[in-house]
C-alpha positions as CSV (number, residue, x, y, z in Angstrom):
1,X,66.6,147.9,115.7
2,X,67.1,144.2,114.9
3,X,66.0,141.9,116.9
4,X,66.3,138.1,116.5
5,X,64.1,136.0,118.2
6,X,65.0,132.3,119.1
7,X,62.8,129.4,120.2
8,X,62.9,126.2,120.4
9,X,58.7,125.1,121.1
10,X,57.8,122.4,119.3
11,X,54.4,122.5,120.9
12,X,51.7,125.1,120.8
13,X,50.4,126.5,123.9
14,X,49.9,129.8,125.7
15,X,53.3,131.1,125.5
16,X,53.5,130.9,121.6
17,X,50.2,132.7,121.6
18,X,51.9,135.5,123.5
19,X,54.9,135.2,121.0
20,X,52.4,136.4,118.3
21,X,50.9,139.2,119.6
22,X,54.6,140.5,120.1
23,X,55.5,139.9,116.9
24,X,52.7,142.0,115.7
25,X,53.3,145.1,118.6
26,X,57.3,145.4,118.4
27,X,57.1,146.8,114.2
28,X,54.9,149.8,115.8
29,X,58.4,150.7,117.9
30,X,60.2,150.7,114.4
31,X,61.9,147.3,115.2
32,X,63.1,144.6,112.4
33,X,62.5,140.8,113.6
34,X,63.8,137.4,112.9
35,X,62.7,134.1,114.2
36,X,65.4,131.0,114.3
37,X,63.0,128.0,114.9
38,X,62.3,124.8,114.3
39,X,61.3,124.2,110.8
40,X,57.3,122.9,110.3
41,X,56.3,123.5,114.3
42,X,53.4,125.0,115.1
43,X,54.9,128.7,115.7
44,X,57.2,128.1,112.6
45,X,53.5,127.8,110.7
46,X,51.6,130.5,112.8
47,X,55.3,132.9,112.2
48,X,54.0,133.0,108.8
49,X,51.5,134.9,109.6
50,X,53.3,137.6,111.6
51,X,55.7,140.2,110.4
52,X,59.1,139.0,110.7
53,X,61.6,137.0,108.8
54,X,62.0,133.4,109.5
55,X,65.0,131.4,109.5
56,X,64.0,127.7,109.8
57,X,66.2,125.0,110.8
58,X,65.8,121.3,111.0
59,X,64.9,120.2,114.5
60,X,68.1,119.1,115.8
61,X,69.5,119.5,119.4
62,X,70.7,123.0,120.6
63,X,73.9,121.4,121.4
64,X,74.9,120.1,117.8
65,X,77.5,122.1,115.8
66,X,75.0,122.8,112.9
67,X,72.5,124.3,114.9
68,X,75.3,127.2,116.9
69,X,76.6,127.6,113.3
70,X,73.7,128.8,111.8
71,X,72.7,130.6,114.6
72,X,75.8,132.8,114.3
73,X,75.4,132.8,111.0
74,X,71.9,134.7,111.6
75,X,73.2,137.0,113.9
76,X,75.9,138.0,111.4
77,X,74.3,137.9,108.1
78,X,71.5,140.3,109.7
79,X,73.3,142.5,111.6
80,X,71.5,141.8,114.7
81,X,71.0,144.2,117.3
82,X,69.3,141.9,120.5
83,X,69.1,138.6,120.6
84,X,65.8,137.2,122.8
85,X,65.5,133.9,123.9
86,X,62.5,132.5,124.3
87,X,62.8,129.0,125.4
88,X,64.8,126.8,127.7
89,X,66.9,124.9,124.9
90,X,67.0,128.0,123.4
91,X,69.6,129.3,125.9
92,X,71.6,126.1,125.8
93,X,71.8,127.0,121.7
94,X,72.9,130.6,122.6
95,X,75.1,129.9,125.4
96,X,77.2,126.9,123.4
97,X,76.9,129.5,120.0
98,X,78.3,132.2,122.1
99,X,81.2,130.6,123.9
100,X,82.4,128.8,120.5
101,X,81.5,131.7,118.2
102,X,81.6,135.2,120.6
103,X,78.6,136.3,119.3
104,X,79.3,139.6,121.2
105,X,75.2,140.9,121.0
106,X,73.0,142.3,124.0
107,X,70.6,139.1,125.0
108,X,67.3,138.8,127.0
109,X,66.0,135.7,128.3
110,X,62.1,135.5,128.5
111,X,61.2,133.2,131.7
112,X,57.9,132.4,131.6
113,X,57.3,129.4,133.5
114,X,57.7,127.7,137.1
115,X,60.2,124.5,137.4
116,X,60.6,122.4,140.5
117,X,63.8,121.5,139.8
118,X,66.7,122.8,137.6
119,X,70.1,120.7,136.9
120,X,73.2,122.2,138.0
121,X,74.3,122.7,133.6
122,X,70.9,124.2,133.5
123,X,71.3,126.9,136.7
124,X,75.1,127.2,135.0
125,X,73.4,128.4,131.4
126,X,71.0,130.5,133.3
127,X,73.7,132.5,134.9
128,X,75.1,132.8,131.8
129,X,77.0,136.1,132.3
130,X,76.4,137.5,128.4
131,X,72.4,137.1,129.3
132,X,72.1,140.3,129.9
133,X,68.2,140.8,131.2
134,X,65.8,138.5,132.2
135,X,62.3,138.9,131.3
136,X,59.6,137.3,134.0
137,X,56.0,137.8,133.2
138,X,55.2,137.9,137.1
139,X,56.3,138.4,140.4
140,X,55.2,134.9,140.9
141,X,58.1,134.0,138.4
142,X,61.1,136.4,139.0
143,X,60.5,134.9,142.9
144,X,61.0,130.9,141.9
145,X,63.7,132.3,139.1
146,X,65.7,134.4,142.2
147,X,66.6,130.8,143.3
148,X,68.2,129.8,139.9
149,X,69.7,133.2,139.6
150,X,72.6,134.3,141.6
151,X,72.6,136.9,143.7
152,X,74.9,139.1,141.3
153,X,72.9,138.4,138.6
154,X,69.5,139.5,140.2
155,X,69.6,143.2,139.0
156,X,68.7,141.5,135.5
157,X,65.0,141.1,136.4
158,X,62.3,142.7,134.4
159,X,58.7,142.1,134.8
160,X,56.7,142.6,131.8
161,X,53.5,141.1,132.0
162,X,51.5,139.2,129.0
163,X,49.1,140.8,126.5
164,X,45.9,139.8,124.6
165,X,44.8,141.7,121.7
166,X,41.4,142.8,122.2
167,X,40.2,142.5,118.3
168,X,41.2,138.8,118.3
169,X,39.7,137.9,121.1
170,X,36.3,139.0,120.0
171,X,36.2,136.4,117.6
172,X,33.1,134.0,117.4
173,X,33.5,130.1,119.0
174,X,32.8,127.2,116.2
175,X,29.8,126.0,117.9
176,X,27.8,126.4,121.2
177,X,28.8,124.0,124.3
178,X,25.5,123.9,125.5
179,X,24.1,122.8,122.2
180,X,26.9,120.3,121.8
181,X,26.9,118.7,124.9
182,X,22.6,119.1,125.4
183,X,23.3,120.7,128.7
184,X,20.2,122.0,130.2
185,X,20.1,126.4,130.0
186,X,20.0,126.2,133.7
187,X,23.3,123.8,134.2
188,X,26.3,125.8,135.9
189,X,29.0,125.4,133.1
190,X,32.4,125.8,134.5
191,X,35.3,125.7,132.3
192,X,38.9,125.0,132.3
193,X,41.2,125.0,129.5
194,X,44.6,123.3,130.4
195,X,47.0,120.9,128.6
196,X,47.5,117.7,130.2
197,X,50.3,118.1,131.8
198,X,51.7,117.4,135.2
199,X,52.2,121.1,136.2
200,X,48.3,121.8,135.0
201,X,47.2,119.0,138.4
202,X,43.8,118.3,136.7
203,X,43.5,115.5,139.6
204,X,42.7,118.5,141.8
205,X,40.3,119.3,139.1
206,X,38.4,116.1,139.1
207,X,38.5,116.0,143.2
208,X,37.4,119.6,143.2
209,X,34.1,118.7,141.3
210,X,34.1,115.4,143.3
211,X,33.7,117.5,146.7
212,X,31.3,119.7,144.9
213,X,29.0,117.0,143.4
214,X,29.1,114.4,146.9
215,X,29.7,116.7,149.2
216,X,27.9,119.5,148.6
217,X,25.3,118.5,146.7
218,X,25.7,120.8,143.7
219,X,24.8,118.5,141.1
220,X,23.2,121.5,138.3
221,X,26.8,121.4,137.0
222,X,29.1,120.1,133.9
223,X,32.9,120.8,133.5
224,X,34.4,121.3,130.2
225,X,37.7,120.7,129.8
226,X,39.5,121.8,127.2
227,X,43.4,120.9,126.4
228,X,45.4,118.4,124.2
229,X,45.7,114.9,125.5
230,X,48.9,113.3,126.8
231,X,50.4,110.1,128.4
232,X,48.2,111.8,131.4
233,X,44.9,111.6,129.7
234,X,44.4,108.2,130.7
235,X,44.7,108.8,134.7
236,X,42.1,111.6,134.2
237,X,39.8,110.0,132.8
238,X,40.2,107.0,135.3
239,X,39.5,109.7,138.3
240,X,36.3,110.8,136.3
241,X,35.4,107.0,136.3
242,X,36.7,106.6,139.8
243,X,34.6,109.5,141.1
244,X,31.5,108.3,139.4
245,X,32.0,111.6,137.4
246,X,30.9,111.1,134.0
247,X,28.1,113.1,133.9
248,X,29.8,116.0,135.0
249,X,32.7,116.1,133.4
250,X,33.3,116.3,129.6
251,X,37.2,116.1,128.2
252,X,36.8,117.9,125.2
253,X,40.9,117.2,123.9
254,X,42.8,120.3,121.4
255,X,40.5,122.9,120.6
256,X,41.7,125.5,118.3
257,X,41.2,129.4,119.3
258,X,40.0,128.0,122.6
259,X,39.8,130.9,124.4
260,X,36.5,131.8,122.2
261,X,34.9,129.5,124.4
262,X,35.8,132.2,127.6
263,X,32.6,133.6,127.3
264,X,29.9,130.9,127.9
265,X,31.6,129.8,131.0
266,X,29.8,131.1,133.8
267,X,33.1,130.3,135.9
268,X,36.7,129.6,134.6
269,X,38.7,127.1,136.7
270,X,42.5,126.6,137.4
271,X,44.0,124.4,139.2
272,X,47.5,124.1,138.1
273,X,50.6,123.4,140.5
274,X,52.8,125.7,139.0
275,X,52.1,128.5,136.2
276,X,54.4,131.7,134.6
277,X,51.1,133.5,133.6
278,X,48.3,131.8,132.4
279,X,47.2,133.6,129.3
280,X,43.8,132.6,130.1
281,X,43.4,134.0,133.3
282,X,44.3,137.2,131.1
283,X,41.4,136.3,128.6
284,X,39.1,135.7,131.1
285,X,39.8,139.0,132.7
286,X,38.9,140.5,129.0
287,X,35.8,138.7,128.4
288,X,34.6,139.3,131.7
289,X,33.7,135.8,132.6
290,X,34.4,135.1,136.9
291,X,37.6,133.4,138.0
292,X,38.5,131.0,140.6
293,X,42.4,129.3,140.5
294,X,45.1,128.1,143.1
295,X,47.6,130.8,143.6
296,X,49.9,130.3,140.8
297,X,51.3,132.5,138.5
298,X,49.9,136.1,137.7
299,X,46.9,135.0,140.2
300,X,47.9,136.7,143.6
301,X,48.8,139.9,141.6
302,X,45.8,139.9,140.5
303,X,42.7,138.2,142.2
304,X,42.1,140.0,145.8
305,X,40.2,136.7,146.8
306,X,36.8,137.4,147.4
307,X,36.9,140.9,145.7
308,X,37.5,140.0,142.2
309,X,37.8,136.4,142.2
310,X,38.8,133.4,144.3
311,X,41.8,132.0,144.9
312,X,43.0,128.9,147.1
313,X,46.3,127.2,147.8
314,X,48.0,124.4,145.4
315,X,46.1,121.3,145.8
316,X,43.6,122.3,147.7
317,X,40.0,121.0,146.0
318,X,37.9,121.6,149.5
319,X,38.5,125.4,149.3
320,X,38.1,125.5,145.7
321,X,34.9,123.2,146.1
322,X,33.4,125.8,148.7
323,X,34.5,128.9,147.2
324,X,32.3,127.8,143.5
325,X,29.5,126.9,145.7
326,X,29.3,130.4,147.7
327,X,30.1,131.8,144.1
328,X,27.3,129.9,142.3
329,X,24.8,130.9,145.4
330,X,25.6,134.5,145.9
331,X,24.7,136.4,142.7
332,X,26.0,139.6,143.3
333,X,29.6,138.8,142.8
334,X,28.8,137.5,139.2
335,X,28.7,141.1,138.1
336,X,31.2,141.9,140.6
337,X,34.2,139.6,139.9
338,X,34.3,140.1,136.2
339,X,33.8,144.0,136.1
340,X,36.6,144.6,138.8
341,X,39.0,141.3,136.9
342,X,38.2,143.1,133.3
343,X,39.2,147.0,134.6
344,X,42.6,145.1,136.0
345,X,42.8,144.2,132.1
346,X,43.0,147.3,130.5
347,X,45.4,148.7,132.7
348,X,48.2,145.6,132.7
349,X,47.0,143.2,129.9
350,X,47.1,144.7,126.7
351,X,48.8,143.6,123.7
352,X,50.0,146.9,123.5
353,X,51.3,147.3,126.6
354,X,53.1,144.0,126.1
355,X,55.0,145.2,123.0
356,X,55.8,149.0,124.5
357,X,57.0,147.1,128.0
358,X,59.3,145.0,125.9
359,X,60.8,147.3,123.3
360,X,61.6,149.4,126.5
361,X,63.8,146.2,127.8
362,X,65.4,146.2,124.3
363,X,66.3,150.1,124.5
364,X,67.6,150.0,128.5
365,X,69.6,147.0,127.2
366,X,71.3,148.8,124.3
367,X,71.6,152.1,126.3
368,X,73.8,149.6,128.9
369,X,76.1,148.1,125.9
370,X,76.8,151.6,124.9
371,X,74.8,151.0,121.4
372,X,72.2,153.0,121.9
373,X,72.9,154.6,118.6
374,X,71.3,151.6,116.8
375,X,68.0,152.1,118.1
376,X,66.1,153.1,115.2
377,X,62.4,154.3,116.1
């Protein structure tokens, strides 16, 4: 089976991370990949790595003649099987390259995130009638999607949930936080690694520690944040100032690999608005470290709040504030959380389970189209 891949991240960040680890499971289901990106972005460099063949183009818009050319030109030249879509302009590539050049190949879309709004070309692409299936990697997504989506095109849903790859996560962080930032062996270090972005609502971070530190009293704490700066990063670190948080708080910008980090936290935070998975609630279930997030995303599939984690609604810091205090105070649950988070793992969350999950889209797709003769396993 051939299966071309087509993104359009310029970025790096948690869904390119899953891209990989699919890259690496789909050849175990005897499947040939391509990847049309953008030439010298981060996944173009990390594709490398991987096995599958890249076509690189210059970064030009999706809507551009050149770029639905060559993308036809892919598909043709490589007699491709599937088509899957990873990425938002990516569709708007596909969709244009399809109506001008009938591209006439089975296509998945992989929805992975959470939008509060979509324009009326963008629901129009999305309801794109040669998309064949939709990929959501959770409930939490296929729900917000099902408002895009019309009612006729609902039967495309497939949930296939992220993956880590147990080997790579084991590896070894560059240095010791503790050491770094001369944190005392008793300090409560809670982590949260998050770009900043809007959707990510680090304000709710900063007030959660806020209610925690002035509130409550629980000063034997640091934050580390980890996550590339932005146009935001100046707010944040006004609310640190504002909040007479400084001591408390430590911004720690782009880390690479930081997930190694997972396992000195003795709590991972989230406090995003809106999610699709995160990967690193994933990780965190893997290297057993406790988690407490707003209910975003994978969470409410799976943290039973007060059983294997906490959870609290979108915005809300006193709840989150309360629920690290009874955490920190009540030692039983810090073996409790992450053995019951870390059995959830292996029976959703594996890299493996990723790959098999979505080859199985792939074959149900072909079966459809009446090409199931060019499944090759």
């Amino acid at each position: 089976m051939n299966v071309l891949h087509v993104s359009g991240a310029s970025s790096w960040g948690g869904n390119e991370q899953q891209f990989t680890y699919l890259l690496d499971e789909l050849p175990k289901h005897g499947v040939k990949q391509f990847l049309f990106c953008y030439r010298d972005s981060p996944l173009h460099q990390a594709a490398k790595n991987h096995p599958v063949s890249i076509i690189d183009i210059p970064k030009i818009k999706p809507h551009k003649k050149a770029y639905q050319q060559t993308l036809n030109q892919a598909v043709i030249e490589n007699g491709i099987d599937v088509i899957h879509l990873h990425t938002s302009n990516a569709v708007t590539g596909y969709v244009l390259a399809d109506i001008f050049y009938s591209l006439d190949t089975p296509t998945v879309f992989a929805r992975k995130s959470v939008r509060k709004r979509n324009s009326f070309p963008s629901i129009l692409k999305y309801n794109y009638k040669n998309i064949h299936k939709v990929i959501s990697i959770s409930q939490y997504v296929e729900r917000h999607f099902k408002r895009v989506l019309w009612k006729r095109n609902h039967h495309k849903f497939n949930i296939v949930y992220n993956g880590v790859r147990p080997e790579e996560m084991n590896r070894k962080a560059p240095f010791q936080l503790r050491e770094k930032l001369q944190l005392k062996p008793e300090t409560f270090l809670i982590g949260n690694i998050a770009n900043h972005t809007k959707a990510k609502d680090l304000k709710t971070l900063i007030r959660t520690i806020d209610e925690l530190v002035h509130k409550h009293q629980v000063t034997d704490i640091h934050v580390v944040q980890i996550g590339e700066f932005t146009k935001r990063t100046d707010a944040i670190q006004k609310e640190i100032a504002r909040y007479k948080l400084g001591d408390y708080v430590t911004l720690m910008g782009f880390v690479e690999k930081a997930s190694a980090f997972l396992p000195q936290f003795d709590l991972f935070i989230m406090t995003s608005e809106r999610e699709g998975g995160p990967s690193s609630i994933v990780e965190s279930f893997f290297h057993k470290t406790p988690v407490i997030s707003t209910r975003v995303g994978v969470v409410n599939e799976v943290i039973d709040d007060g059983v294997n984690g906490f959870s609290a609604e979108v915005g809300d810091y006193k709840s989150l504030a309360e629920k690290i205090k009874k955490f920190k105070e009540t030692p039983e649950l810090h073996a409790q959380f992450p053995e019951r988070s870390h059995e959830i793992f292996q029976k959703k969350f594996t890299a493996e389970q990723l790959g098999r999950n979505t080859f199985k889209v792939y074959q149900d797709l072909l079966k459809e189209k009446g090409k199931s003769q060019k499944v090759l396993v």
